[in-house]
C-alpha positions in Angstrom: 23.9 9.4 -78.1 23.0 11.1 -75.0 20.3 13.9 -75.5 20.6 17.4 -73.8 17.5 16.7 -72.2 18.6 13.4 -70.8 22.0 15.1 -69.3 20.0 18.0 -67.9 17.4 15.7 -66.1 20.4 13.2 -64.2 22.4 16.5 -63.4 18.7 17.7 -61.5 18.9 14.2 -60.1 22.3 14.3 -58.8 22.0 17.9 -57.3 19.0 15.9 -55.7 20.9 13.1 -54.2 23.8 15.5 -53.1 21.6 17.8 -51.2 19.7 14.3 -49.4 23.6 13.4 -48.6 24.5 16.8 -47.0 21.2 16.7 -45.2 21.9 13.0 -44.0 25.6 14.0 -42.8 24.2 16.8 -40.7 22.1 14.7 -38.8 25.5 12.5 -38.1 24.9 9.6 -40.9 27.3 7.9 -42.9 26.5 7.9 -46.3 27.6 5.8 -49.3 29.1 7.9 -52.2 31.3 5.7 -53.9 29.1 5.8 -57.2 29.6 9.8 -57.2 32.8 10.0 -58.8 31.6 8.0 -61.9 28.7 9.9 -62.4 29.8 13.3 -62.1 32.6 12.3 -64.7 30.4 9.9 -66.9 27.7 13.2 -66.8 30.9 15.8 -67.6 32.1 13.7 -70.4 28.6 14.1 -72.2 28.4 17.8 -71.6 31.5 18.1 -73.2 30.8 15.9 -76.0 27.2 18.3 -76.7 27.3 20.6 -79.6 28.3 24.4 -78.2 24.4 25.1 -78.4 23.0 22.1 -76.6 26.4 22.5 -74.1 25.1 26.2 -73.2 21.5 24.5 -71.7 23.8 22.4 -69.1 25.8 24.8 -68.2 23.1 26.3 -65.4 22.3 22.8 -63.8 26.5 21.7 -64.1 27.2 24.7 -62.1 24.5 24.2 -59.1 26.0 20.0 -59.2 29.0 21.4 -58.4 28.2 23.9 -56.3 26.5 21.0 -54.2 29.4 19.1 -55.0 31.6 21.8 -53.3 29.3 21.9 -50.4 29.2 18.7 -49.9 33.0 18.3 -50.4 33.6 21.1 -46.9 30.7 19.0 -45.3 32.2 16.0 -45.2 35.9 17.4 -44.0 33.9 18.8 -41.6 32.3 15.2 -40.6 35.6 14.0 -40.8 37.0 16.5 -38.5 34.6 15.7 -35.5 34.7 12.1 -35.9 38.6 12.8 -35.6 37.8 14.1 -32.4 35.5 12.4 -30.9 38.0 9.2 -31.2 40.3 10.9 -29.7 38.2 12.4 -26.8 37.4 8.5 -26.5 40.8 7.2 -25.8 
């Protein structure tokens, strides 16, 4: 069984790796997320599964993941976008 403390430290880590992924996409890197899906539902499934007590000392460090999440989320539309155009200014 997953421990509160366990959840709470890999949320910390993945707010971690999300804020090194938003920083590497502004300076015009690709970056490999294919492992974030998993881990933000793997580390949502345990949250849930905490008793109400334990589930109230995630909620804090859940809700600045997906803040990131979300930032990261416009980011990368916005990476998107001026690729877009830069192929098309290309030819």
């Amino acid at each position: 069984m997953t421990t509160v403390n366990n959840i709470i430290t890999r949320l910390n880590e993945l707010a971690d790796f999300i804020t090194e992924a938003l920083e590497r996409l502004e300076k015009g890197e690709v970056i490999n997320l294919s492992h974030l899906d998993e881990e933000v539902e793997t580390l949502c499934g345990q949250a849930m599964s905490l008793p109400p007590a334990d589930a109230a000392k995630v909620q804090e460090p859940m809700a600045l993941m997906i803040n990131k999440l979300e930032l990261l989320g416009l980011a990368l539309k916005d990476f998107q976008a001026l690729m877009e155009k830069e192929k098309n200014r290309l030819g």
